[in-house]
N, CA, C and O of each residue as an XYZ file, in Angstrom:
740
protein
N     -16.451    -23.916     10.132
C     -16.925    -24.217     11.474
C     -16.776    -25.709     11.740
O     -16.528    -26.577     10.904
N     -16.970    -25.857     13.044
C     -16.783    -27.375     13.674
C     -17.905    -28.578     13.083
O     -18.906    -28.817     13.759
N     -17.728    -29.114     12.127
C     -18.612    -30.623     11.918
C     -19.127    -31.046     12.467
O     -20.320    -31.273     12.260
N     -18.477    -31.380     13.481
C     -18.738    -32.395     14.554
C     -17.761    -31.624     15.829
O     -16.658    -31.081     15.756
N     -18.783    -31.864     17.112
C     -18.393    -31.361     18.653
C     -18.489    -32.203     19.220
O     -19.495    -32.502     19.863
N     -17.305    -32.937     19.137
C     -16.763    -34.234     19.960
C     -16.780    -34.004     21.334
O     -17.076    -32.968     21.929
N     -16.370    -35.268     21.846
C     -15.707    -34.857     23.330
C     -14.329    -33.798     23.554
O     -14.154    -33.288     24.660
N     -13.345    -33.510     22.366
C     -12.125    -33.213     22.855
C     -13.054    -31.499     23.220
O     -12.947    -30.830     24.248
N     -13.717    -31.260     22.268
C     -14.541    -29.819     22.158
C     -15.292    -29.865     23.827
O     -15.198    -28.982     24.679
N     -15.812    -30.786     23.906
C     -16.851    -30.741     25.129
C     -15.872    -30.670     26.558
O     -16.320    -30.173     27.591
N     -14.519    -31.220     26.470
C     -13.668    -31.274     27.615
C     -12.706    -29.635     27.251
O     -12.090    -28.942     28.061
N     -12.823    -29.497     26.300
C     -12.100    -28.171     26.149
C     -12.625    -27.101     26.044
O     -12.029    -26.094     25.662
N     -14.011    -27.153     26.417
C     -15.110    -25.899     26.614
C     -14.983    -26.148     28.304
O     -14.622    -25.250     29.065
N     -15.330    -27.480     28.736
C     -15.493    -27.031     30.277
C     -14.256    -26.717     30.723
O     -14.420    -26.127     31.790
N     -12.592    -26.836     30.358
C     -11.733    -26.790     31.143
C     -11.425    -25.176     30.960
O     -10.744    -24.495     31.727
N     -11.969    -24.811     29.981
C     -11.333    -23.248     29.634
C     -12.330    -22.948     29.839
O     -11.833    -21.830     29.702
N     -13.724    -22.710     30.131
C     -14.521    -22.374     30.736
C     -14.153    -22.058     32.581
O     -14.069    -20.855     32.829
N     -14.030    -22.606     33.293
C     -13.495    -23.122     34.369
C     -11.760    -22.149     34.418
O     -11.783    -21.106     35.070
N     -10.773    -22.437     33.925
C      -9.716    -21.559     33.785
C     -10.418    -20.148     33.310
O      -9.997    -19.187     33.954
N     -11.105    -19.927     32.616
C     -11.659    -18.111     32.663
C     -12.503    -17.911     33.499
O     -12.922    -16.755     33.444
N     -12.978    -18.550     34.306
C     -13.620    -18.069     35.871
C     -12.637    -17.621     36.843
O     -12.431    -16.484     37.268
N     -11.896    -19.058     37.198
C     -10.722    -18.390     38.111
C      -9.926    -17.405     37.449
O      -9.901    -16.462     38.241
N      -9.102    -17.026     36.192
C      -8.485    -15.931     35.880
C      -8.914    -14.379     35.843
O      -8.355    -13.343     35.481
N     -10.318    -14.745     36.453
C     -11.311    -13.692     36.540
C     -10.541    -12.638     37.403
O     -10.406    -11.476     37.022
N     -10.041    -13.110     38.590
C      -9.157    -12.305     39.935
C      -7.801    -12.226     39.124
O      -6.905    -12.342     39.961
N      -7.264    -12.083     37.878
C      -5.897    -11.871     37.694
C      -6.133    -10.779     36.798
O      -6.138    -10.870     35.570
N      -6.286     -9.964     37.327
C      -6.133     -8.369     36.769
C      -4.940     -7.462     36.839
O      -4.508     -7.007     37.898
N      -4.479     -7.247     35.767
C      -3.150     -6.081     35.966
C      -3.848     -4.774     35.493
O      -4.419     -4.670     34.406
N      -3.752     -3.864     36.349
C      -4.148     -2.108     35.751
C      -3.598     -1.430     35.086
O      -2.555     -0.818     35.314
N      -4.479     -1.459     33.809
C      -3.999     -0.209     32.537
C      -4.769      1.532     32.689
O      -5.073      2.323     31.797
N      -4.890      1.648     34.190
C      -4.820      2.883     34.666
C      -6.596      3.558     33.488
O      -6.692      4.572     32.797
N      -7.088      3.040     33.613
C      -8.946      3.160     32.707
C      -9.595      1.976     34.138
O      -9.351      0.778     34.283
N     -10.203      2.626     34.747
C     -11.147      2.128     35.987
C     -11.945      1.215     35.286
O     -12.687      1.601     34.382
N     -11.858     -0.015     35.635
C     -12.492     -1.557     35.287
C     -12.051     -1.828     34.371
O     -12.947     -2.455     33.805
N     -10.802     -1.795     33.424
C     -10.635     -2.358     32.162
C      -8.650     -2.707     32.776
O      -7.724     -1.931     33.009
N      -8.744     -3.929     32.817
C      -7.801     -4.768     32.834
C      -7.001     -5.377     31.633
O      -7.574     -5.419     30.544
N      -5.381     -5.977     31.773
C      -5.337     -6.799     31.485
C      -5.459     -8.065     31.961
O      -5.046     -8.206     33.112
N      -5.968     -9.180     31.342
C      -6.424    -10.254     31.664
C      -6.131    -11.683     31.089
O      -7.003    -12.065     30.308
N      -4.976    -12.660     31.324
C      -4.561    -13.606     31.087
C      -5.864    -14.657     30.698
O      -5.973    -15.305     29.657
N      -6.644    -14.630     31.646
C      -7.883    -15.247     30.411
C      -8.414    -15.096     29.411
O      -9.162    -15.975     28.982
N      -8.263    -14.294     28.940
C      -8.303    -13.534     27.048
C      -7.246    -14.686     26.402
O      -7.664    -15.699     25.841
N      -6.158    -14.450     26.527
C      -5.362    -15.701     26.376
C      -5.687    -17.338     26.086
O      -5.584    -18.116     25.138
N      -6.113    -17.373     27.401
C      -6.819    -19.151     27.332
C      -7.881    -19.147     26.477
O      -7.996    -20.040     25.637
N      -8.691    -18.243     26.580
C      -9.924    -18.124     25.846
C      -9.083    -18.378     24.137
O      -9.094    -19.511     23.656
N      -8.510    -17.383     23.485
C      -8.113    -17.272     22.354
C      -7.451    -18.666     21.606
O      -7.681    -19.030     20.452
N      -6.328    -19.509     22.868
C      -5.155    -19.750     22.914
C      -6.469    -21.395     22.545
O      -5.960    -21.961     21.578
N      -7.637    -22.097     22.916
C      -8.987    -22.903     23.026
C      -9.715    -22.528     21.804
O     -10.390    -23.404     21.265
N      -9.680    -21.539     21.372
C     -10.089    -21.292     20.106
C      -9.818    -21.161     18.921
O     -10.576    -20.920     17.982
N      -8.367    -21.367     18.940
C      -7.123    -21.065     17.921
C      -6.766    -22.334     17.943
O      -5.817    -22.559     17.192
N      -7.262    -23.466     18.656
C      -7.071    -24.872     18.627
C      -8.735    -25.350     18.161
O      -9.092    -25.392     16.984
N      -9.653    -25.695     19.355
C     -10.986    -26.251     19.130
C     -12.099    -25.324     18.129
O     -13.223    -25.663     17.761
N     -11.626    -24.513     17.947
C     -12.832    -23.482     17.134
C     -13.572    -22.457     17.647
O     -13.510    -21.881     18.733
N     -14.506    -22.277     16.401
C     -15.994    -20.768     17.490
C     -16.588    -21.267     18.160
O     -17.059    -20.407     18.905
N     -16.848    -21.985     18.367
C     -18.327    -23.086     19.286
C     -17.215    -23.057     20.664
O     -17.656    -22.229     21.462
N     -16.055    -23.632     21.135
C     -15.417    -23.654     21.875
C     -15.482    -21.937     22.456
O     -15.805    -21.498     23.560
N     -15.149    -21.415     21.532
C     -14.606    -20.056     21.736
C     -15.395    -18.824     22.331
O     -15.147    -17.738     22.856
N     -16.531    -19.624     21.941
C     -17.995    -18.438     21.885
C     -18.185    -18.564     23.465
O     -18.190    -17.800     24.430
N     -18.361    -20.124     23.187
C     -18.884    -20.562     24.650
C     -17.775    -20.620     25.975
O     -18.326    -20.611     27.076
N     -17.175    -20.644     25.975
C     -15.682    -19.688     26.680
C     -15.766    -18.571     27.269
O     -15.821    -18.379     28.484
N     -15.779    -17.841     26.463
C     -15.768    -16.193     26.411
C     -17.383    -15.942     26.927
O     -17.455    -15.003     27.720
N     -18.489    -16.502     26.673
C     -20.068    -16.379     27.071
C     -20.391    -16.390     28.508
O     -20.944    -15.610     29.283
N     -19.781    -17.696     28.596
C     -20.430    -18.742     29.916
C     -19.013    -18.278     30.780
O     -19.266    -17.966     31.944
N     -17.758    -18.196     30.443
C     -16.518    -18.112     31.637
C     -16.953    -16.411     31.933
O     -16.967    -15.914     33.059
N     -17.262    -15.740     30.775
C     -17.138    -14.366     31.821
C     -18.937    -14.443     32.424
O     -18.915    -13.647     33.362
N     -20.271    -14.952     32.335
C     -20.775    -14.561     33.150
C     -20.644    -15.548     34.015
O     -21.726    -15.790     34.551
N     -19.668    -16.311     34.431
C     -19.909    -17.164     35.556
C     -18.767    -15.953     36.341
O     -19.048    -15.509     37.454
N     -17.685    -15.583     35.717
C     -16.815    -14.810     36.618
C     -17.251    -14.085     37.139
O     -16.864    -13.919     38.296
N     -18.733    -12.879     36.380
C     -19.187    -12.046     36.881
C     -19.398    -12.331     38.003
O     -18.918    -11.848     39.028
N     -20.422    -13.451     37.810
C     -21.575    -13.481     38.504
C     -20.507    -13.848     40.241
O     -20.744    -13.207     41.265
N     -19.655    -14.710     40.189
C     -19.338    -15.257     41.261
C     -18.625    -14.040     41.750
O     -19.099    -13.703     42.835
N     -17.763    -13.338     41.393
C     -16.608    -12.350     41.806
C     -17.296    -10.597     41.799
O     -16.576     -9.711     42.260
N     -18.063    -10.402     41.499
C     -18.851     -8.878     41.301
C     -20.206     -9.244     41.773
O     -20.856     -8.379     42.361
N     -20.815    -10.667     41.549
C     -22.373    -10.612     42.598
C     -23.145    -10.077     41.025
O     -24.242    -10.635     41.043
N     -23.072     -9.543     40.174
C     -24.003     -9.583     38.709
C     -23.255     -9.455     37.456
O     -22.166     -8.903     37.297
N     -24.043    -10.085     36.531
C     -23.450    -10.036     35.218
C     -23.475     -8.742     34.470
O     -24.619     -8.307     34.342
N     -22.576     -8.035     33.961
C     -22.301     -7.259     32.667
C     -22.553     -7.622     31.558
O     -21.479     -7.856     31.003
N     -23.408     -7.815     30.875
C     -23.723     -8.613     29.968
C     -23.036     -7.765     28.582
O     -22.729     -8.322     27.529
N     -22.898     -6.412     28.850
C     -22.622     -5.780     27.575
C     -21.174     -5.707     27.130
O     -20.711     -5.066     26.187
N     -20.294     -6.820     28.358
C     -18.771     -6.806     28.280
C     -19.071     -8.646     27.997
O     -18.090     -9.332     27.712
N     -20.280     -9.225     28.090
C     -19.976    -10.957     28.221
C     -19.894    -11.259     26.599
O     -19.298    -12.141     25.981
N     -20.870     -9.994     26.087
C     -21.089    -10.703     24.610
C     -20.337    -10.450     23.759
O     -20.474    -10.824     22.594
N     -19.008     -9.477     24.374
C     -17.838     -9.058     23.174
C     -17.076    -10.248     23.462
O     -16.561    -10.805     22.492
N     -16.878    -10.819     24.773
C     -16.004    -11.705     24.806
C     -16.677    -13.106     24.297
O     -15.916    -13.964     24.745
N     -17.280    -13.482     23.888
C     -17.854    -14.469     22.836
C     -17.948    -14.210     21.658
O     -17.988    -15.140     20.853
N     -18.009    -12.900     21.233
C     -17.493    -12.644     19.812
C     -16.333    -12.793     19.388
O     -16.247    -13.263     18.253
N     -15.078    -12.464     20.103
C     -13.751    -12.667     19.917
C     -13.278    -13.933     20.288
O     -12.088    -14.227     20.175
N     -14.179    -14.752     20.749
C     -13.786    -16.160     20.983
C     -13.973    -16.810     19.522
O     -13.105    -17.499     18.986
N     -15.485    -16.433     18.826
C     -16.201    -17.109     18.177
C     -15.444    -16.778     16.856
O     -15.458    -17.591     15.932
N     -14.542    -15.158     16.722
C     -13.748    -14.525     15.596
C     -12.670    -15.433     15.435
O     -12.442    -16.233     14.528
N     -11.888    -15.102     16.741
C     -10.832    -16.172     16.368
C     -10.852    -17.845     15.799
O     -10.138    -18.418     14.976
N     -11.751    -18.214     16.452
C     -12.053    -20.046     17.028
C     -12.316    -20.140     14.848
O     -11.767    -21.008     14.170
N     -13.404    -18.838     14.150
C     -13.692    -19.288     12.564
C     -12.286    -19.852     11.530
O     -12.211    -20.629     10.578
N     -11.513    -19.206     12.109
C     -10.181    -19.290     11.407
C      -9.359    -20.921     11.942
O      -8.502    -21.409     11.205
N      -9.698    -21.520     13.077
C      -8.738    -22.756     13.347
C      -8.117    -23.777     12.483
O      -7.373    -24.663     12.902
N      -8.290    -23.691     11.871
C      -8.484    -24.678     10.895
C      -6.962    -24.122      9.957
O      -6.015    -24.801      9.560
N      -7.306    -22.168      9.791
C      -5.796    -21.935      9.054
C      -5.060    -22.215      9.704
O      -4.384    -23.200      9.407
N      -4.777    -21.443     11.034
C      -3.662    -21.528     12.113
C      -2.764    -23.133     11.722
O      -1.677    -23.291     11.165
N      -3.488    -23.885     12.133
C      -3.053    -25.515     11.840
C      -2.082    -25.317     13.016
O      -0.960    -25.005     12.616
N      -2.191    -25.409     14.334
C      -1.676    -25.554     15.210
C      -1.425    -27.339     15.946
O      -0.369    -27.833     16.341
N      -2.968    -28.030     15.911
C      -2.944    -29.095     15.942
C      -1.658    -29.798     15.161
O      -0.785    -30.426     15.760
N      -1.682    -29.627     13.986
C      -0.732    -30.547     13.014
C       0.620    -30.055     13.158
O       1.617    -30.460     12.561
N       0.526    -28.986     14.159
C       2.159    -28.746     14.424
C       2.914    -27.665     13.724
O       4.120    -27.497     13.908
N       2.078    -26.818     12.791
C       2.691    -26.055     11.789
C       2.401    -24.355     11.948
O       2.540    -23.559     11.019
N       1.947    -23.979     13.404
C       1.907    -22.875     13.810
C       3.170    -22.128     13.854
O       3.982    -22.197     14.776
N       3.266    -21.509     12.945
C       4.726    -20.903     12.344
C       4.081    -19.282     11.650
O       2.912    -18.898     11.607
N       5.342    -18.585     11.169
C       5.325    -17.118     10.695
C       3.940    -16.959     10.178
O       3.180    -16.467     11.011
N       3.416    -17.239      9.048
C       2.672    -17.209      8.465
C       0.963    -17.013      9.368
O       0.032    -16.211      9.298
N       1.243    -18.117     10.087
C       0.067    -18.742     10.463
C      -0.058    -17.320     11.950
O      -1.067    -16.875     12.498
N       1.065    -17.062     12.122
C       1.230    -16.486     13.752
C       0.502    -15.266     13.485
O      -0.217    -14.646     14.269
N       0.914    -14.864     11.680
C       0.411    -13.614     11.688
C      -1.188    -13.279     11.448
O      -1.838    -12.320     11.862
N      -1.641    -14.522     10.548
C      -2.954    -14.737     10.390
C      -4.057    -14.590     11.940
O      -4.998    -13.809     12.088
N      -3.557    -15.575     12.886
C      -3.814    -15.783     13.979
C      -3.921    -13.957     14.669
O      -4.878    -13.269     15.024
N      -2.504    -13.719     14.610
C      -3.142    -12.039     15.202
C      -4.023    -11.086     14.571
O      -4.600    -10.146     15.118
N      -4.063    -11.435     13.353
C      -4.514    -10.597     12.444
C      -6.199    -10.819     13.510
O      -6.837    -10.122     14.300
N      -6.328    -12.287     12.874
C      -7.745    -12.360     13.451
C      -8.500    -11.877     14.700
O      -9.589    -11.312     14.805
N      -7.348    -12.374     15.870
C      -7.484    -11.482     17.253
C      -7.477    -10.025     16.842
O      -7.914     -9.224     17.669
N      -7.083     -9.617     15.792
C      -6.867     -7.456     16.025
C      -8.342     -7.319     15.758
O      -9.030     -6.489     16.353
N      -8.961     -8.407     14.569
C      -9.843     -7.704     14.253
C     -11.340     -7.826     14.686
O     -12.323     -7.155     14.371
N     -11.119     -9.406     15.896
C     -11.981     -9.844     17.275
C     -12.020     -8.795     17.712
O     -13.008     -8.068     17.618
N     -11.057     -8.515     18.232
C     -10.898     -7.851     19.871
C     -11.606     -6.103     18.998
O     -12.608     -5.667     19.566
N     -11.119     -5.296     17.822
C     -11.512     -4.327     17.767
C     -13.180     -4.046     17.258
O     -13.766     -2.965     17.197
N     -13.665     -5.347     16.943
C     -15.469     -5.616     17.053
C     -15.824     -5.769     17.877
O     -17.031     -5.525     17.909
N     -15.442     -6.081     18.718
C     -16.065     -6.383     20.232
C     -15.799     -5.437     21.289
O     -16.560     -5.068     22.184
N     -14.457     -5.057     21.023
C     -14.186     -4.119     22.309
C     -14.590     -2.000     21.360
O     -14.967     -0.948     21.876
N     -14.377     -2.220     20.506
C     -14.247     -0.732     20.370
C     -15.643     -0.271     19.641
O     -16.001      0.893     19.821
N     -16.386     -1.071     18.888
C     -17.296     -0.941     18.767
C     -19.022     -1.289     19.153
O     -20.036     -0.591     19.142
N     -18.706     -2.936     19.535
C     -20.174     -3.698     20.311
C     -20.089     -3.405     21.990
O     -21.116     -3.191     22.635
N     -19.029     -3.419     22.481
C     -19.391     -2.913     24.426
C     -19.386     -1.367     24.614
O     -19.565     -0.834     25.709
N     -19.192     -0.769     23.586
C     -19.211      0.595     24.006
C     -20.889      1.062     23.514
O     -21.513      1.876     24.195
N     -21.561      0.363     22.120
C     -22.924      0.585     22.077
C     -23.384     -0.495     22.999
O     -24.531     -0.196     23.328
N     -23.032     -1.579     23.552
C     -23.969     -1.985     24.387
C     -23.871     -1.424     25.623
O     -24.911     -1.158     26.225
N     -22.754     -1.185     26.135
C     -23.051      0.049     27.439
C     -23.707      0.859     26.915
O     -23.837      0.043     26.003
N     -24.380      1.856     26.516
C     -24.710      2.966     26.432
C     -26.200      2.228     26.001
O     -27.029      2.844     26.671
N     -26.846      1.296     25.271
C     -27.997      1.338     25.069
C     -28.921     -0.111     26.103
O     -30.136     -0.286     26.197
N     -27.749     -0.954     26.752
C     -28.227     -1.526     27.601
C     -28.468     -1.250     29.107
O     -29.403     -1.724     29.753
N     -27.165     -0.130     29.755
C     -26.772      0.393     31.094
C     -26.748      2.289     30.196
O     -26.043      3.223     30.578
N     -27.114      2.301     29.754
C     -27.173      3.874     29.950
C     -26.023      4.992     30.203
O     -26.079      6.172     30.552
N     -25.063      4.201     29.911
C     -23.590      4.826     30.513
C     -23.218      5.671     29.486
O     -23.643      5.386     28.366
N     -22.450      6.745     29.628
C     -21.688      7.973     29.210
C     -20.923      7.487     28.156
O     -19.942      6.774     28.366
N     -21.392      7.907     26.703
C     -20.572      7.756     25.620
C     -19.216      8.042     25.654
O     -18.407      7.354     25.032
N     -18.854      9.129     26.420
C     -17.248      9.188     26.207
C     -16.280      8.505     26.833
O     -15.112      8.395     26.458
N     -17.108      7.744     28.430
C     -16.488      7.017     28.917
C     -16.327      5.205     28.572
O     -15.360      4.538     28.939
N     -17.466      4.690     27.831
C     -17.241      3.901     27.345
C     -16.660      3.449     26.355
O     -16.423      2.253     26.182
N     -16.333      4.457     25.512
C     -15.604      4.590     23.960
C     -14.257      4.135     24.485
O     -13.663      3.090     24.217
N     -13.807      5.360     25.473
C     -12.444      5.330     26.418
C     -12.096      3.897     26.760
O     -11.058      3.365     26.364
N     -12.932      3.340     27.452
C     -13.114      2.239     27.990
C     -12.599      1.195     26.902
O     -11.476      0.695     26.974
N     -13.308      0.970     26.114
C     -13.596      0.182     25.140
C     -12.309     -0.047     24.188
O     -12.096     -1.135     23.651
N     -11.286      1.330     23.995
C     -10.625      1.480     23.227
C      -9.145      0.749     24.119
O      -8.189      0.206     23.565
N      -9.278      0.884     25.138
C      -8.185      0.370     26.418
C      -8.728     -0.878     25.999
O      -8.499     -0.993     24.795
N      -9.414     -1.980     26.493
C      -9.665     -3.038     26.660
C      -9.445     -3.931     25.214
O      -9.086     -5.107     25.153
N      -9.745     -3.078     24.140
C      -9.071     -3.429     22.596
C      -7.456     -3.938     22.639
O      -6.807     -4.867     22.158
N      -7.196     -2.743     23.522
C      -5.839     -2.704     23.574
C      -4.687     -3.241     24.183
O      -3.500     -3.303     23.864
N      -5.560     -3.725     25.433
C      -4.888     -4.698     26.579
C      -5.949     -6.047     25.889
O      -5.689     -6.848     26.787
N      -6.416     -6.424     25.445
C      -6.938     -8.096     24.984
C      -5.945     -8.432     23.415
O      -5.709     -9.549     22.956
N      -5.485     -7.037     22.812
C      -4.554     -7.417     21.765
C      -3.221     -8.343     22.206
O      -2.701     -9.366     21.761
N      -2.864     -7.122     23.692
C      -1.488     -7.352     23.601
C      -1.179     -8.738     24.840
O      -0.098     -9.221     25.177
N      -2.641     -9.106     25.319
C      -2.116    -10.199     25.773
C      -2.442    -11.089     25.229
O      -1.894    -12.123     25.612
N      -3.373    -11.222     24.184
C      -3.676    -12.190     23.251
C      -2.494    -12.392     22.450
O      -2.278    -13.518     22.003
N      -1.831    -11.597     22.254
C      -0.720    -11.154     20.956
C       0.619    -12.002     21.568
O       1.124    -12.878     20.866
N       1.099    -11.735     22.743
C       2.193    -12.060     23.471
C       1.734    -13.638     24.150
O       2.334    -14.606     23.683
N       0.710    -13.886     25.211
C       0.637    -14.845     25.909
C       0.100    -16.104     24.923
O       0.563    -17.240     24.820
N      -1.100    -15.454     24.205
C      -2.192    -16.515     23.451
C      -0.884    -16.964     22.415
O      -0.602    -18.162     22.435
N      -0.163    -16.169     21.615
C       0.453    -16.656     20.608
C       1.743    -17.223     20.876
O       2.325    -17.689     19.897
N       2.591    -17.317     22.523
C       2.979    -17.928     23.118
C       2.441    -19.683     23.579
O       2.960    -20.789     23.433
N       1.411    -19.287     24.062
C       0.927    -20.424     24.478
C       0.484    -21.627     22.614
O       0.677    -22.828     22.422
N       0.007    -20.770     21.858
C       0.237    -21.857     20.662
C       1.157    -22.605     20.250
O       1.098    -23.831     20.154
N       2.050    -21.917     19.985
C       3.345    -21.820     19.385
C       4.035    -23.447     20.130
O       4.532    -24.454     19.627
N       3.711    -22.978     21.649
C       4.154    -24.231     22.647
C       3.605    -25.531     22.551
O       3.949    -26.625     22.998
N       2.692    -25.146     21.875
C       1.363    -26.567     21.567
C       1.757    -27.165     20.250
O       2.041    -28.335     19.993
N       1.716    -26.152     19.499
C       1.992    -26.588     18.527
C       3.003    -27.415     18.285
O       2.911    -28.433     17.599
N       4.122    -26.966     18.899
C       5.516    -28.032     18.747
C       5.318    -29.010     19.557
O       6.032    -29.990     19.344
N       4.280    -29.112     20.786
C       4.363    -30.823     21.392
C       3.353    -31.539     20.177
O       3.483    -32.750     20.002
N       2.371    -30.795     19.360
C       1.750    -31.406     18.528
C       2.252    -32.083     17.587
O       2.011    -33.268     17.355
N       2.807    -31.540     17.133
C       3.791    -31.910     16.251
C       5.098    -32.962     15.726
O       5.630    -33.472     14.741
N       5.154    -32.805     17.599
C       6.220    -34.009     17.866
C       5.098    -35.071     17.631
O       5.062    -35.896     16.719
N       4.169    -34.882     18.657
C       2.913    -36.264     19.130
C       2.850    -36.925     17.607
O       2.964    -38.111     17.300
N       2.601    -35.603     16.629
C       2.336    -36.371     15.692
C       3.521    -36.978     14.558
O       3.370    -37.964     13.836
N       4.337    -36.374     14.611
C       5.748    -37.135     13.901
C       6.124    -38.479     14.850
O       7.132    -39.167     14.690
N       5.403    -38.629     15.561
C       5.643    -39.977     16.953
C       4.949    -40.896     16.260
O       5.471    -41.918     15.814
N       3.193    -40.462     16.062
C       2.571    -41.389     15.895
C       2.379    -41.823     14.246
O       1.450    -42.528     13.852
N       3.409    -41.279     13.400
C       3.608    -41.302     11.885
C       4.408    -42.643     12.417
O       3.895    -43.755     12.543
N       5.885    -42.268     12.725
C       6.756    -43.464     13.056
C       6.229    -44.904     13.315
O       6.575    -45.926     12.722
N       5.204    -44.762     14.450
C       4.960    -45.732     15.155
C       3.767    -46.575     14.520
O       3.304    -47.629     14.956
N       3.230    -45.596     12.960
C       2.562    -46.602     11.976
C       3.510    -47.410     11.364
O       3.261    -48.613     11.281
N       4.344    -47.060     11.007
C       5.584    -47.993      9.668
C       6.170    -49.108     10.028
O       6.921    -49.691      9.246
């Protein structure tokens, strides 16, 4: 976990905080009524696979009940707290990834999904389907359903966009930092 929660953590909680509010309205339909794919799963992952769980938690916590709250008028709370678990799953591992230092490569890409498969299937297939049902009272078979879609669409855009969007970081990181090696000697 994070040592120390600097400023880069404190500017990279509010900006991806803030980017998963507005990505709140970018929904594509995987044909399961309320379960989207959602490019903010992405940012969320993509902030946590860089700054950590503390970043990640609080991301996924605070961006989806602010989305709720602003875009639906109330919070879901039993969909806010999977998405802070899979922030907080991925964000434990940052440190392997090593994206910062530029070395987000095969190895690391696979670690990185690994971790998202096994976020996204604690949170989505098992914690929102018992918290629907013992917080909102909702129909076991439809939330399972539910639950098992939303596993499935947060894999594959975590999988494709989030591990896109590293990959891209990683190599300006990388340069930044083979720049600022040079520019000691």
């Amino acid at each position: 976990m994070n040592k120390k929660f600097g400023i880069k953590e404190v500017v990279a909680t509010g900006i991806g905080t803030a980017l998963f509010v507005v990505l709140t309205t970018v929904q594509i339909p995987i044909g399961i009524p309320n379960t989207y794919l959602q490019p903010r799963m992405a940012v969320m992952a993509f902030l946590s696979a860089i700054f950590g769980p503390i970043v990640g938690a609080i991301i996924g916590l605070v961006g989806h009940a602010l989305g709720d709250a602003i875009f639906y008028g109330s919070i879901w709370w039993s969909w806010v707290i999977p998405d802070a678990i899979v922030g907080l799953l991925i964000g434990i591992f940052y440190k392997k990834y090593m994206v910062r230092e530029g070395e987000f490569e095969a190895q690391k890409i696979i670690i990185f999904n690994v971790m998202q498969l096994i976020g996204n299937a604690v949170a989505w297939i098992l914690l929102a389907p018992v918290l629907d049902i013992l917080v909102y009272a909702e129909p076991k078979d439809k939330v399972f359903v539910q639950g098992i879609y939303a596993f499935l669409g947060n894999f594959i855009i975590i999988g494709a966009l989030g591990t896109i969007l590293l990959i891209a970081y990683s190599k300006v990181a990388g340069r930044s930092k083979g720049l600022s090696k040079e520019d000691d000697e």
